[in-house]
C-alpha positions in Angstrom: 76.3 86.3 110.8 80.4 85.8 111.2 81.0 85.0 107.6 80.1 84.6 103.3 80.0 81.4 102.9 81.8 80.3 99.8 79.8 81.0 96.3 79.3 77.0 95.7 77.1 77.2 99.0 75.8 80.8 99.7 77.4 83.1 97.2 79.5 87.4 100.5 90.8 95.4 101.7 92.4 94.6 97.9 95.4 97.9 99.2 97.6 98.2 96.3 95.3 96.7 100.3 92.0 93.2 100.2 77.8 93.3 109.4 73.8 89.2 113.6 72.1 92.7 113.4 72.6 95.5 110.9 71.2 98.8 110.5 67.8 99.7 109.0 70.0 101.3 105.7 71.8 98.0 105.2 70.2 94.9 106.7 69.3 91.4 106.1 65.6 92.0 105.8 64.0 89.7 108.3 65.4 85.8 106.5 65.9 87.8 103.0 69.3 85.6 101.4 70.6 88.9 100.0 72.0 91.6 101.6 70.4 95.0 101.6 72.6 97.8 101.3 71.9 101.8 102.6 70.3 102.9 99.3 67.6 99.6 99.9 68.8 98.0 97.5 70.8 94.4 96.5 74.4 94.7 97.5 76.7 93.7 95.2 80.8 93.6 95.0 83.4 94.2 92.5 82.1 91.8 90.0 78.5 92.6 90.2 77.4 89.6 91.7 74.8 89.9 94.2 75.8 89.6 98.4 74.0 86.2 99.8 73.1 86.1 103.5 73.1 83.0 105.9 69.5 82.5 105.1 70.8 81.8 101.1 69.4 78.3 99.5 68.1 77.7 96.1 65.1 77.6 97.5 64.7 80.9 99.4 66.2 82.6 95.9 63.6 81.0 94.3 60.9 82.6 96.6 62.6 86.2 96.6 61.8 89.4 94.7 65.6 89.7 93.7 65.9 86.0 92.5 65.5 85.8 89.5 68.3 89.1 88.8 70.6 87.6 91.1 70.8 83.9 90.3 68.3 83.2 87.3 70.7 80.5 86.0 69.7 78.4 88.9 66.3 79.4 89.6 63.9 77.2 87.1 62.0 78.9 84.4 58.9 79.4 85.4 59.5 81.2 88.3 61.6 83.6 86.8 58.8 84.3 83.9 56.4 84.8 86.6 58.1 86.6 89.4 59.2 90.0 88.8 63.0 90.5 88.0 63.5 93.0 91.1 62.1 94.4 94.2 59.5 97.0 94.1 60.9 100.4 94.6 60.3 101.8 98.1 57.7 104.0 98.3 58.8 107.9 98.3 59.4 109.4 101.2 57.0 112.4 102.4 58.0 115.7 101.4 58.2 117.4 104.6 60.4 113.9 105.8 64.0 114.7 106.8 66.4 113.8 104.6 68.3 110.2 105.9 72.5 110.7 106.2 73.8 110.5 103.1 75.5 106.8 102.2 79.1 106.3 101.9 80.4 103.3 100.3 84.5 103.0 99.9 85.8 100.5 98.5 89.6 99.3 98.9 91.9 96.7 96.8 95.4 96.2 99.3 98.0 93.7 98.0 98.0 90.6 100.1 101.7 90.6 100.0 101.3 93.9 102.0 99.3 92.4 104.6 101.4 88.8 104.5 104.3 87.2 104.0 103.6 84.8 100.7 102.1 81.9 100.9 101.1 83.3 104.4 97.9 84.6 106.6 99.4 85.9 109.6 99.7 89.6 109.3 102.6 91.5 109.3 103.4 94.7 111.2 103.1 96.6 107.4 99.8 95.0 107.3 98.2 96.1 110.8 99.5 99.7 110.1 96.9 99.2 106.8 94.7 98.1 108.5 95.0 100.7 111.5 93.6 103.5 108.8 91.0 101.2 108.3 89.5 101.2 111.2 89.8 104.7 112.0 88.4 105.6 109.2 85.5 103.3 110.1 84.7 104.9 113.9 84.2 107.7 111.7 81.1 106.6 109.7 77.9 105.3 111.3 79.6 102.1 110.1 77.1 99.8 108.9 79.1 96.6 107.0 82.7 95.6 106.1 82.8 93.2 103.2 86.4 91.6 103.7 87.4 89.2 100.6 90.6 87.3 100.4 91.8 86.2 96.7 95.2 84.4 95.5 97.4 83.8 92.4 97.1 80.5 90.3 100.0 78.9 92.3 98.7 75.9 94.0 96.1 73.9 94.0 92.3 75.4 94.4 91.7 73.5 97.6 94.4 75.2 99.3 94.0 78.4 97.3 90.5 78.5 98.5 91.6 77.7 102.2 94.4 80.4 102.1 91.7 82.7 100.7 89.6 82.4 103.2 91.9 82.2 106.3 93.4 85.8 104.8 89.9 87.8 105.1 89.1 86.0 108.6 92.8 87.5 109.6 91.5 90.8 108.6 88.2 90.6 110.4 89.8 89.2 113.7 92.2 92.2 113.7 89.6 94.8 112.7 87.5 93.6 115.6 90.6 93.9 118.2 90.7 97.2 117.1 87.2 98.2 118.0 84.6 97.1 115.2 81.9 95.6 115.7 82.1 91.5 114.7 78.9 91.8 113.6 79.3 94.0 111.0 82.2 92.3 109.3 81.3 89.6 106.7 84.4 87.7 105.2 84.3 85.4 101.8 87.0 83.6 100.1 87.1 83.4 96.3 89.8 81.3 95.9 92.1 82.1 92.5 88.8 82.1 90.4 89.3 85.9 89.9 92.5 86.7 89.1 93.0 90.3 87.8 96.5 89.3 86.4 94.8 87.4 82.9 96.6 85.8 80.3 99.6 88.7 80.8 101.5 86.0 83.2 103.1 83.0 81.9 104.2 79.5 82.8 103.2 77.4 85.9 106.1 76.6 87.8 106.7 78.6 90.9 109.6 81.0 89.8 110.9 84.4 91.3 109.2 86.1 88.0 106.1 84.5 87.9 105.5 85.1 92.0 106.2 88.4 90.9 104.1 88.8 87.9 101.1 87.5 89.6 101.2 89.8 92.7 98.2 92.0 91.9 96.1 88.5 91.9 97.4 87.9 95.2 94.8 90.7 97.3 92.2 91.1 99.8 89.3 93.4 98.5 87.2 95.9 101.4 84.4 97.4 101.1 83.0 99.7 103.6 79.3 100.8 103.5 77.9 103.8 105.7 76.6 106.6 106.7 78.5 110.4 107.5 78.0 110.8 111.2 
């Protein structure tokens, strides 16, 4: 499981910078098309949308406890009114259980213009040092996912917004993998400029010094990093 597909066909750091087996806390249970995260439940990110696996289709959304909270407006009717709208809750541990290592989850937002020149996804030497903390940080933790996701400004068309996106958080994964993590642990995802953080405040089209400038915060690659303490 290398990478989020894009949202159109599966659905899954930004620094002032923007996991196939994973651990029992945060796996893809056996086929499941959403990813479970450490406190067994539905990962989502930023926006609250729900993290789809490899295994995502309509179809297997359909069939899944989560479904109908996660994509309802594409699962038909009558499924949602007669599945229920979430998993059932785990049943509670024994009393005289240990206690599992508590979660961490840490999420980052690093400006893409810290990591790349514009218009760029080669890294810079600013960027790697970024990145550097990163992944210390992440030997740290019984690291169980990295959720990598590349956005950009409005400049440009989506096709090659969406491509520039996505070629961003793959930068990030293959360096965060030289450096020692786990591939399998890092899942990347391109959203294009459908998110932009910058909205309405920005004005005009054309590519000017002030309006590269003005939408820099859009321009961003968003981590999140899910574990447990060691």
């Amino acid at each position: 499981m290398n990478q989020f597909a894009k949202h159109s066909f599966l659905a899954a750091f930004v620094v002032a910078l923007g996991l196939g087996a994973v651990t029992a806390q945060a796996q893809t249970v056996v086929n499941r098309p959403y990813l479970i995260d450490a406190r067994n439940e539905i990962a989502r990110n930023n926006f609250g949308e729900c993290w789809r696996t490899g295994y995502w289709t309509p179809a297997a959304a359909a069939a899944d406890p989560a479904g109908c909270t996660c994509d309802r407006d594409i699962i038909p009717r009558e499924v949602c009114e007669k599945a229920p709208a979430v998993a059932p809750a785990p049943a509670p541990a024994p009393v005289a259980a240990p206690q599992p290592p508590k979660p961490v989850s840490e999420k980052k937002t690093i400006s893409a213009d810290a990591l790349f020149d514009f218009d760029k996804a080669v890294l810079r030497p600013e960027g790697k040092q970024k990145l550097d903390g990163l992944a210390a940080e992440a030997k740290n933790l019984n690291l169980e996912v990295i959720i990598a996701v590349g956005h950009t400004d409005r400049i440009g068309s989506a096709p090659y917004n969406q491509k520039l996106s996505e070629r961003r958080a793959a930068a990030v994964k293959t360096y965060l993998v030289e450096k020692g993590i786990d591939p399998n642990r890092v899942y990347t995802e391109g959203k294009g400029k459908t998110k932009p953080v910058t909205g309405d405040t920005c004005k005009g089209n054309k590519k000017t010094k002030a309006l590269i400038q003005c939408l820099q915060p859009d321009r961003r690659v968003e981590i999140e990093m899910i574990g447990t303490t060691k």
